[in-house]
C-alpha positions as CSV (number, residue, x, y, z in Angstrom):
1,X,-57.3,-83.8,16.6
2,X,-54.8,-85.6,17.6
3,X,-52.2,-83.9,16.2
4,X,-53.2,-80.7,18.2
5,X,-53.7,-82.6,21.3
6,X,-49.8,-83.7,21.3
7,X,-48.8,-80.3,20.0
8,X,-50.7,-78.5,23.1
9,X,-48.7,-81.3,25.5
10,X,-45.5,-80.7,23.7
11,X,-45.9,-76.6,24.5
12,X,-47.1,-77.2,28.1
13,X,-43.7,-79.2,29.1
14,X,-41.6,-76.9,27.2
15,X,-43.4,-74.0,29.3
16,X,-42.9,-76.4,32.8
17,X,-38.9,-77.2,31.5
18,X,-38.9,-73.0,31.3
19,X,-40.2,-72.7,34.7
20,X,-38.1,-75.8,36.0
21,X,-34.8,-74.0,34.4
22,X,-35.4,-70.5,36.2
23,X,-36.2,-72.0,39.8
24,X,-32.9,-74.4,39.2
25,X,-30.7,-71.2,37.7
26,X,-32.3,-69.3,41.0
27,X,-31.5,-72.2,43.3
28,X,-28.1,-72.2,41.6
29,X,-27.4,-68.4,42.1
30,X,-28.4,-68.4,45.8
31,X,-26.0,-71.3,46.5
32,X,-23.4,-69.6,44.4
33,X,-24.3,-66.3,46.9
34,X,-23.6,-68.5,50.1
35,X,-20.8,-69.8,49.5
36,X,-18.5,-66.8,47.7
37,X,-20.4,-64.7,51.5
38,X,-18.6,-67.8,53.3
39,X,-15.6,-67.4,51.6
40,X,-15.5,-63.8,52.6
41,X,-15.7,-64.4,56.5
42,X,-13.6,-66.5,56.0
């Protein structure tokens, strides 16, 4: 029982790291967007 308890934890923070990596790639990108549009006026 155990053993499926830590295996069910263990695929719940891989699936939150997932979801943590995409909103950090997005944040990434739209910062990336800023500054190359800031560039441009520039």
């Amino acid at each position: 029982m155990n053993i499926s308890i830590m295996r069910l934890v263990d695929e719940n923070r891989s699936v939150r790291d997932y979801a943590t990596n995409l909103i950090f790639i997005k944040l990434v990108a739209s910062l990336s967007e800023e500054t190359i549009n800031t560039q441009e006026d520039g």
